[in-house]
C-alpha positions as a Markdown table, in Angstrom:
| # | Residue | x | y | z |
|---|---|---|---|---|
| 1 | Unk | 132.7 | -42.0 | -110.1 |
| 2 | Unk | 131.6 | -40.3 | -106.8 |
| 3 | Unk | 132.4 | -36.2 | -106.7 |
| 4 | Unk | 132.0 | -33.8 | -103.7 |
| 5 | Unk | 129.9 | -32.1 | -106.3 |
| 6 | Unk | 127.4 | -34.6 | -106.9 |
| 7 | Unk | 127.5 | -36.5 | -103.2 |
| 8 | Unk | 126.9 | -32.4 | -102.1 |
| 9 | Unk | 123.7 | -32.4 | -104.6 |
| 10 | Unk | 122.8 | -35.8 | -102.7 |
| 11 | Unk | 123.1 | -35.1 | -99.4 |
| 12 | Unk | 120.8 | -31.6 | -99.7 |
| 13 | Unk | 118.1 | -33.3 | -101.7 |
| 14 | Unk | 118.2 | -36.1 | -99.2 |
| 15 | Unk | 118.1 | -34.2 | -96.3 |
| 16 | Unk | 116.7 | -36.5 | -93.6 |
| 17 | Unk | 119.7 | -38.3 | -93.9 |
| 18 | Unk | 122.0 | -38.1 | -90.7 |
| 19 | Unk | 125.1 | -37.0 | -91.8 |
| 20 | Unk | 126.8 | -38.1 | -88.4 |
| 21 | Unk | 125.8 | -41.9 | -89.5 |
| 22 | Unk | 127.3 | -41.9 | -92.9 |
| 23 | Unk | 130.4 | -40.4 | -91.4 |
| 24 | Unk | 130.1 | -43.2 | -88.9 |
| 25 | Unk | 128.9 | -45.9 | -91.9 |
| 26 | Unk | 132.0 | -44.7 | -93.9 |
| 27 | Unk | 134.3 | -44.9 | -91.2 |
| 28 | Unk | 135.7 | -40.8 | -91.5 |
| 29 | Unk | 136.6 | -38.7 | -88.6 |
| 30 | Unk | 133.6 | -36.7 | -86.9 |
| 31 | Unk | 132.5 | -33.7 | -88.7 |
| 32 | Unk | 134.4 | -34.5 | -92.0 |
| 33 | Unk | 131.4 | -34.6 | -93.9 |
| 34 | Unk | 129.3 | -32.0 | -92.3 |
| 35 | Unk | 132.3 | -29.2 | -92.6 |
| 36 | Unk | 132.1 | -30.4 | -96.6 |
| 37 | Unk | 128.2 | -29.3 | -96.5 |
| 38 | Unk | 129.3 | -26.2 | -94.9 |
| 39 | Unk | 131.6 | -25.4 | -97.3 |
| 40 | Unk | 134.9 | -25.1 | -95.0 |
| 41 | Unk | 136.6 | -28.2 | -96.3 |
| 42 | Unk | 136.8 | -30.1 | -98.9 |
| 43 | Unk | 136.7 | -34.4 | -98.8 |
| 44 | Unk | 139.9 | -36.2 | -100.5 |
| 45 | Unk | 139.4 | -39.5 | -103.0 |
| 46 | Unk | 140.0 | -41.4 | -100.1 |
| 47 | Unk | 137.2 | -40.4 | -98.0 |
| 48 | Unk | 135.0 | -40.1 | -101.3 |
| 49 | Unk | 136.0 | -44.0 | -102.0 |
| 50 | Unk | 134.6 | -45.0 | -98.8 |
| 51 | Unk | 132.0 | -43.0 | -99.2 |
| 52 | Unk | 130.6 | -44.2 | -101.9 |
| 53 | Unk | 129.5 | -47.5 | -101.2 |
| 54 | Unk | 127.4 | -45.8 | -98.3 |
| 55 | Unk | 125.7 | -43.5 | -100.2 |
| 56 | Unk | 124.9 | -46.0 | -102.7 |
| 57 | Unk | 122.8 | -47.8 | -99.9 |
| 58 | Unk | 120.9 | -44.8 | -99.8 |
| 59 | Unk | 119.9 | -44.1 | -103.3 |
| 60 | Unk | 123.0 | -42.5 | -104.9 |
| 61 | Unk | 123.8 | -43.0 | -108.5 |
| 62 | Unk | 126.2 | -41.4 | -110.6 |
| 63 | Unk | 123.7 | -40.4 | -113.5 |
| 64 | Unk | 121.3 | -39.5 | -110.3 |
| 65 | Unk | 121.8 | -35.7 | -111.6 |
| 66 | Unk | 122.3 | -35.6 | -115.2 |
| 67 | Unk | 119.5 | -33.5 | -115.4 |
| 68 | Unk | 117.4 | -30.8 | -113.6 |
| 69 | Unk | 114.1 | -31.7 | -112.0 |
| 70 | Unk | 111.8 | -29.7 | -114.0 |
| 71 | Unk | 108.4 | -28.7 | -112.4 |
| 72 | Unk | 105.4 | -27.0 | -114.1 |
| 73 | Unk | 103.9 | -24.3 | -111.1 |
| 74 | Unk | 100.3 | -24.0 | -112.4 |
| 75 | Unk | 96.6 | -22.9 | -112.2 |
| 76 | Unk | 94.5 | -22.0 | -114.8 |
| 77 | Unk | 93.2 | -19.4 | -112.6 |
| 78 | Unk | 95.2 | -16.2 | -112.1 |
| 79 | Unk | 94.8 | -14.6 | -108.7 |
| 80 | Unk | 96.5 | -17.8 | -106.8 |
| 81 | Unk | 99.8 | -16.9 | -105.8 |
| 82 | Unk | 101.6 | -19.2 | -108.8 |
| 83 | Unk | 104.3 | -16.4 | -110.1 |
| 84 | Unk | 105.0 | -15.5 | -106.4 |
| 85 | Unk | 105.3 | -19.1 | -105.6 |
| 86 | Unk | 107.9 | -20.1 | -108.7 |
| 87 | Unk | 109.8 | -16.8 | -107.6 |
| 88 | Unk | 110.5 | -17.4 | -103.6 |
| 89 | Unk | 110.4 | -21.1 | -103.7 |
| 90 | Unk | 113.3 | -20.8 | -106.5 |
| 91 | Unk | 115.1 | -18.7 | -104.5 |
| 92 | Unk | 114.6 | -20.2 | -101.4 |
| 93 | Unk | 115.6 | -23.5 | -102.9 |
| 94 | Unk | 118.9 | -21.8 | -104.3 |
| 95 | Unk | 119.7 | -20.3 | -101.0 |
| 96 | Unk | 120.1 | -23.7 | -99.9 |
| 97 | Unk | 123.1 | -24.3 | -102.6 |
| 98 | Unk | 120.7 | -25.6 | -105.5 |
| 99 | Unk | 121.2 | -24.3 | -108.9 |
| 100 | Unk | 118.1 | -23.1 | -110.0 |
| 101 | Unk | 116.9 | -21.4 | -113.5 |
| 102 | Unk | 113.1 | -19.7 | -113.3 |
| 103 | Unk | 111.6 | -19.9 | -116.9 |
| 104 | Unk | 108.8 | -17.2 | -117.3 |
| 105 | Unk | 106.2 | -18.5 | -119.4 |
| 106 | Unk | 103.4 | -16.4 | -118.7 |
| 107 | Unk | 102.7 | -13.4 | -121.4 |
| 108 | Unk | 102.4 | -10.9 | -118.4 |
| 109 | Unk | 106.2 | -11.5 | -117.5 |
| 110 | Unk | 105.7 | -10.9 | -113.8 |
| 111 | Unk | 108.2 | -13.4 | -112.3 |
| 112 | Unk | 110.5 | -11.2 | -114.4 |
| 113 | Unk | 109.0 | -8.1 | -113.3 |
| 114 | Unk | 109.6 | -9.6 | -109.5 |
| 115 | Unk | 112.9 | -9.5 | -109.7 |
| 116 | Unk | 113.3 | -6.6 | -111.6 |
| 117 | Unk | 115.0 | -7.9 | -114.7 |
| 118 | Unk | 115.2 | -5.8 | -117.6 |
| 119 | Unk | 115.0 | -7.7 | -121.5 |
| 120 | Unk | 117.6 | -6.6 | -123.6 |
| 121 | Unk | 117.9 | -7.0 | -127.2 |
| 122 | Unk | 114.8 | -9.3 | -127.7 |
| 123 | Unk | 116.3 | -11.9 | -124.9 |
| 124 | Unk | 113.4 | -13.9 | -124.5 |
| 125 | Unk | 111.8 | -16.7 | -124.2 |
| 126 | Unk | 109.7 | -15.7 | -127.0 |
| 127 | Unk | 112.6 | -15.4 | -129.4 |
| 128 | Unk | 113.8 | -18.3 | -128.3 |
| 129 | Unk | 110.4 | -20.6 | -129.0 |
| 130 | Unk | 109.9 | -19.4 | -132.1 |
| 131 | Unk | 113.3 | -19.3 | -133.7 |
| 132 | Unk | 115.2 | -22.7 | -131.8 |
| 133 | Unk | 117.1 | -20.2 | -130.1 |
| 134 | Unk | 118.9 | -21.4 | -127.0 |
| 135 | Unk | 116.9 | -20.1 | -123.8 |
| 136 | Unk | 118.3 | -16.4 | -122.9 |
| 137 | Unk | 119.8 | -16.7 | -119.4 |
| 138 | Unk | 119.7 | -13.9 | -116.6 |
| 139 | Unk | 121.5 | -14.0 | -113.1 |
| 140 | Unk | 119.5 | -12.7 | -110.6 |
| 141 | Unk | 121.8 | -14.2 | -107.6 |
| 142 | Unk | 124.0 | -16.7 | -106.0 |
| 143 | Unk | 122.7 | -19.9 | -108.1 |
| 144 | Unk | 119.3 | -18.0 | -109.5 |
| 145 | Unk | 118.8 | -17.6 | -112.9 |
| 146 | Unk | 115.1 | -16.5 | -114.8 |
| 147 | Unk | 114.5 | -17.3 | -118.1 |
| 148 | Unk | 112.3 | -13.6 | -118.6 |
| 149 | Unk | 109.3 | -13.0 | -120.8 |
| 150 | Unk | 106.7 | -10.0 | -121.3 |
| 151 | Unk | 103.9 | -9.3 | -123.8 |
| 152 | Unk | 105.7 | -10.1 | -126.5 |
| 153 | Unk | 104.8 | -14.0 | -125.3 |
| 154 | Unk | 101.1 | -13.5 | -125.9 |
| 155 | Unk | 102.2 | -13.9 | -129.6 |
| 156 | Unk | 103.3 | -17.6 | -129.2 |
| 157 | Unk | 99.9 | -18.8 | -128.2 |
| 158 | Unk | 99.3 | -18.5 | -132.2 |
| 159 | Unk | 102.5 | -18.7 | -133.7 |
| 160 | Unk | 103.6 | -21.9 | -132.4 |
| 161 | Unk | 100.2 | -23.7 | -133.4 |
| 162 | Unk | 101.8 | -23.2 | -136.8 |
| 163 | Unk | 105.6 | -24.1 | -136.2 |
| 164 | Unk | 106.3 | -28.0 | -136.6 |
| 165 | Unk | 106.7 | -29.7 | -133.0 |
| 166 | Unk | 105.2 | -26.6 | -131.7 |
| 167 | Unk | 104.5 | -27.6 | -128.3 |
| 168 | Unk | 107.7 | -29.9 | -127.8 |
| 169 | Unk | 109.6 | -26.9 | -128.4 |
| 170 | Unk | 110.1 | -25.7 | -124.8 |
| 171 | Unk | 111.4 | -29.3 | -124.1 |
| 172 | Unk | 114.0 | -29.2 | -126.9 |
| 173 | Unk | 115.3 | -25.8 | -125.6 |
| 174 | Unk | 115.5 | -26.8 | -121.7 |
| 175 | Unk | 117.1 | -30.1 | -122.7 |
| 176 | Unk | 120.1 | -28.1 | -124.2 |
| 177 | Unk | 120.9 | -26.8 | -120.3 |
| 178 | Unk | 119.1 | -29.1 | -118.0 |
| 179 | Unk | 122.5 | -30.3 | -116.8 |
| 180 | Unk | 123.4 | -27.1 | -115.7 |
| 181 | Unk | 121.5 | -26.8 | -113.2 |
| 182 | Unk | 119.3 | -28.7 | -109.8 |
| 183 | Unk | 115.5 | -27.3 | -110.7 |
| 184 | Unk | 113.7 | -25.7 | -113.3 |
| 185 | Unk | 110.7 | -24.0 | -112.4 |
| 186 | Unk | 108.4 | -22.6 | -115.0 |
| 187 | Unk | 105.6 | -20.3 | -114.2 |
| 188 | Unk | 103.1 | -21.4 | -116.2 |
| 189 | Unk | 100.2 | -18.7 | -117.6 |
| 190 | Unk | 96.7 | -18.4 | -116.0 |
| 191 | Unk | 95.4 | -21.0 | -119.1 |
| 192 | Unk | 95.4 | -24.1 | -120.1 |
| 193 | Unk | 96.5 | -22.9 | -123.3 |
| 194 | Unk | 99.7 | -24.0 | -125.7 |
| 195 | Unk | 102.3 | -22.4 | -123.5 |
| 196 | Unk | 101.2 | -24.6 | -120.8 |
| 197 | Unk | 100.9 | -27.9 | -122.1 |
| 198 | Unk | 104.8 | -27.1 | -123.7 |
| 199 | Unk | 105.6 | -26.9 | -119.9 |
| 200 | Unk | 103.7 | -30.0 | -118.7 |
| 201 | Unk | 105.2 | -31.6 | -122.1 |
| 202 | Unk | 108.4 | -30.5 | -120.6 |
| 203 | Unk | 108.5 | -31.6 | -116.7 |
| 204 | Unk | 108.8 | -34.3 | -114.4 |
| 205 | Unk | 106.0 | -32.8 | -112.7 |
| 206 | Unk | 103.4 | -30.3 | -111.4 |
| 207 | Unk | 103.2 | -27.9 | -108.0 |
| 208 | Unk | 99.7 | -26.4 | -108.0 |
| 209 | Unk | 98.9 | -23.6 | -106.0 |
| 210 | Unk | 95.3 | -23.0 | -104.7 |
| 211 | Unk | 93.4 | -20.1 | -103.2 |
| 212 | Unk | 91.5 | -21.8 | -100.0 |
| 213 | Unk | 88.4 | -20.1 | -101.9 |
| 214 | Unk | 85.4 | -21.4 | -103.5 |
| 215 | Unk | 86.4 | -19.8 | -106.9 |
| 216 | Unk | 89.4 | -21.7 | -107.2 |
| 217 | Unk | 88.4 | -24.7 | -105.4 |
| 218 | Unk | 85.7 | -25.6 | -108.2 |
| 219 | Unk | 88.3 | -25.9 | -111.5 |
| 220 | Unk | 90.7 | -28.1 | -109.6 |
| 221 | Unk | 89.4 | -31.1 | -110.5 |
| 222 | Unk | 89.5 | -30.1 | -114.4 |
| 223 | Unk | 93.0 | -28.9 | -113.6 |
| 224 | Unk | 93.5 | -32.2 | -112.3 |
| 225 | Unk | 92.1 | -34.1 | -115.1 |
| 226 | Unk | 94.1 | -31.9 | -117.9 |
| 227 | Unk | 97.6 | -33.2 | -116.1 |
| 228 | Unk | 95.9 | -36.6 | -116.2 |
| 229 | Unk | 95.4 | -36.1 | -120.3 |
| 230 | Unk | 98.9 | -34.8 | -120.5 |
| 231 | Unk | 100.1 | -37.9 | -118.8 |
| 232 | Unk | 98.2 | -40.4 | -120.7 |
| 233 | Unk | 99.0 | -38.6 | -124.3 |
| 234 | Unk | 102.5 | -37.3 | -124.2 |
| 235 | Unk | 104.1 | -37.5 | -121.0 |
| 236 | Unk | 103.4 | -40.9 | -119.0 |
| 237 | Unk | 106.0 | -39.6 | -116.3 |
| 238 | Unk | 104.4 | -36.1 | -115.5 |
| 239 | Unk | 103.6 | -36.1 | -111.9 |
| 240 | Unk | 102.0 | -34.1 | -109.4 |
| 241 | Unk | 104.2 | -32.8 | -106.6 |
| 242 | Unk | 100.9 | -31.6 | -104.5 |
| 243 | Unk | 98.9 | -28.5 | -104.0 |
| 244 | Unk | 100.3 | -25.6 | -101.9 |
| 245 | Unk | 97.4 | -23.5 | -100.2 |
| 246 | Unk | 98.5 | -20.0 | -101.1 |
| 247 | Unk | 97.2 | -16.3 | -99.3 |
| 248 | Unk | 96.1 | -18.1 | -96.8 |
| 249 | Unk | 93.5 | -16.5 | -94.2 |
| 250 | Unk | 93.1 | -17.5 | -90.3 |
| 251 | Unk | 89.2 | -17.6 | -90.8 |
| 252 | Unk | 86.6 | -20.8 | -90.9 |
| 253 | Unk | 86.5 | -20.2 | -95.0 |
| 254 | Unk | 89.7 | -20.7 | -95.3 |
| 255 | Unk | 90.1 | -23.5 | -92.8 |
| 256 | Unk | 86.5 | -25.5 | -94.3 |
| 257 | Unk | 87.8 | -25.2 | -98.0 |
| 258 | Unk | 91.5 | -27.3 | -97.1 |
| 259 | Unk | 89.4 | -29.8 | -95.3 |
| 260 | Unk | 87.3 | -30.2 | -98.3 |
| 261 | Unk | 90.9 | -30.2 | -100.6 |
| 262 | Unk | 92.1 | -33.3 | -98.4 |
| 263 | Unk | 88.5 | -34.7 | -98.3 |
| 264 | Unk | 87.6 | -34.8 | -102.1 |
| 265 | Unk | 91.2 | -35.5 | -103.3 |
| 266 | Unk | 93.1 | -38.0 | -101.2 |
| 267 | Unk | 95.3 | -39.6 | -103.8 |
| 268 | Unk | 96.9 | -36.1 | -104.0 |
| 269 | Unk | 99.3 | -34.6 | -101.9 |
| 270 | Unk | 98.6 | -31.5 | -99.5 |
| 271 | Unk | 101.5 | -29.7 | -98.1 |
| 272 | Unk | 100.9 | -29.1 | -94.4 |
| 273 | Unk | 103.5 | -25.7 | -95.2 |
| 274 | Unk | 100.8 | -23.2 | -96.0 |
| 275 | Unk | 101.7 | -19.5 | -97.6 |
| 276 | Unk | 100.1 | -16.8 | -95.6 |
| 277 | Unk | 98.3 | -13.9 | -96.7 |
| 278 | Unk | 100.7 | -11.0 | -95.8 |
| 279 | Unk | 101.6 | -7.5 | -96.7 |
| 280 | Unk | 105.0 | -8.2 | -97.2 |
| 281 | Unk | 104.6 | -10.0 | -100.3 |
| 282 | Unk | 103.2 | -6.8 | -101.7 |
| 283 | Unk | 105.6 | -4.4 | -100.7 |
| 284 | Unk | 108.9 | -6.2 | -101.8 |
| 285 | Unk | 106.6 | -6.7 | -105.3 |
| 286 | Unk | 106.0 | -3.5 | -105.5 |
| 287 | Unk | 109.5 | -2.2 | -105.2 |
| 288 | Unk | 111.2 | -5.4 | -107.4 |
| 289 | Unk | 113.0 | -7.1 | -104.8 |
| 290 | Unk | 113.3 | -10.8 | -104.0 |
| 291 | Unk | 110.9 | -11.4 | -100.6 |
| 292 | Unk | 114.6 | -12.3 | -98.9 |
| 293 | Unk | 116.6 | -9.1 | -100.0 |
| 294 | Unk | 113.4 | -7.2 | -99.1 |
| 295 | Unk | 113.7 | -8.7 | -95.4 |
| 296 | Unk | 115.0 | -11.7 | -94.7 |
| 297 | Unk | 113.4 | -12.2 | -90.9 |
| 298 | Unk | 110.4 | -11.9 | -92.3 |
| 299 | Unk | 107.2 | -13.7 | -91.5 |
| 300 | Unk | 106.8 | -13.8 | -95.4 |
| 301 | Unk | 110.7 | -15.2 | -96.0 |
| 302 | Unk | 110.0 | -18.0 | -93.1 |
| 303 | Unk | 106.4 | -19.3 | -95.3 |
| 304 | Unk | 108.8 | -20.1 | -98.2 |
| 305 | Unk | 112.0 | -21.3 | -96.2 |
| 306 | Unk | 109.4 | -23.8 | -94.5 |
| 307 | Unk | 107.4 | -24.6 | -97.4 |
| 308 | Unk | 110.8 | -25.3 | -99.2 |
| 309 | Unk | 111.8 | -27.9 | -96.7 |
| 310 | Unk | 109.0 | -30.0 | -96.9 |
| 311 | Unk | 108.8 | -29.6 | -100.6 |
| 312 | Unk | 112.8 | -30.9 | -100.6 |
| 313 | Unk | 111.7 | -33.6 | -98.5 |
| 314 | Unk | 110.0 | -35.0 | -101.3 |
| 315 | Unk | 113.3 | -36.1 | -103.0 |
């Protein structure tokens, strides 16, 4: 059965299709369906029964959005934009009606520190690895949530090497609310450690950020092979979304190390949406504000609304 709710989800995931066609297609008066996607109306079963069939020729199915899209954002170097990343690409994706939940899965807790959220009686992701606990869930706005984390984390690393199904315990707990929600983006720590193979365990796939540095550049291809291993051992459907070049510098270092990216690794996808290097990102850090609430016209807000689009594009 077709729902406003899930043809909604549809139509923003798939969001090079016309809208004016499947109005057209389905035979409903101009502007019907766009005024839905707007918010300002709302479509009756008989404009959802002949809209189904349309959509269906499109790629709609009802079990389409059973669950979240869960994506690992990762780098087993710190230093390249990955926490700023799964923090303004969440909340640019929610600003766009997506439900989104952030899980924090790095022992320095600074997607949590981002947007200021403080942990309250051991609320945690850490509590909730170790003891089955469901994941502890924080609103931080209109259809954001963060799973938070801090230091206490850094004890997992051991503990779960000893707890049975250790690293397939992150993918028990974000089973129990993957329905609530569009994405799931984990911030994965600087390490190839046991907290990050529980997230590649536990996503359709990977977004890795890179530094258009030499540093970084030279453990991308062992980053690459790891997701390969984690593919071939326990999840034959992890993915790679593509590499996003973060910090990003006009200067010829810069602009010679992403033509040596798309040279050396063709079979993987580079976004053409770059994230500069800007003060901004700093400042709205610094005082524990999402980049948008810390100034929405910014050239800083703009890198993730783009980057955002063409990442959406991909679905």
């Amino acid at each position: 059965m077709l729902t406003q709710e899930l043809l909604l989800r549809f139509l923003r995931r798939r969001n090079a299709i016309s809208v004016a066609t499947l109005e057209r297609e389905a035979g409903l008066a101009k502007d019907t369906l766009a005024k839905a996607l707007k918010g300002e109306r709302n479509l009756s079963e008989k404009h959802l029964e002949l809209l189904l069939p349309v959509v269906t020729g499109y790629g709609f199915s009802t079990n389409l959005y059973e669950k979240a899209r869960v994506v690992s954002v990762i780098n087993h170097k710190g230093g390249v934009g990955k926490t700023t990343t799964t923090g303004y690409l969440g909340e640019a994706i929610a600003k766009k009606g997506f439900k989104v939940l952030l899980i924090d899965l790095d022992p320095q807790g600074n997607l949590s520190q981002i947007f200021d959220v403080h942990i309250q009686d051991e609320q945690q992701v850490y509590n909730s690895l170790i003891k089955l606990a469901d994941l502890p869930v924080y609103n931080i706005s209109e259809n954001l949530d963060i799973a938070p984390s801090d230091i206490e984390l850094a004890k997992a690393e051991t503990e779960l090497l000893n707890k049975v199904g250790g690293e397939q315990r992150l993918k028990i707990l974000i089973a129990r609310l993957s329905q609530n929600y569009d994405f799931i983006l984990i911030d994965c720590p600087p390490s190839l450690n046991i907290l990050t193979m529980s997230a590649m365990q536990a996503s359709n796939s990977c977004l890795i950020t890179l530094l258009p540095e030499m540093s970084a550049l030279k453990g991308l291809n062992t980053l690459l092979e790891r997701i390969a291993e984690a593919r071939q051992i326990f999840n034959p459907s992890l993915q790679v979304d593509g590499i996003v070049f973060t910090m990003v510098r006009k200067n010829t270092v810069h602009d010679g190390i992403k033509e040596t990216v798309r040279s050396i690794f063709p079979h993987v996808k580079v976004f053409d949406r770059e994230i500069k290097h800007l003060i901004a990102f700093q400042k709205a850090q610094i005082e524990q504000i999402p980049i948008r609430t810390f100034d929405k016209a910014s050239e800083a807000a703009k890198c993730y609304e783009d980057f955002c689009d063409e990442y959406l594009s991909l679905f």
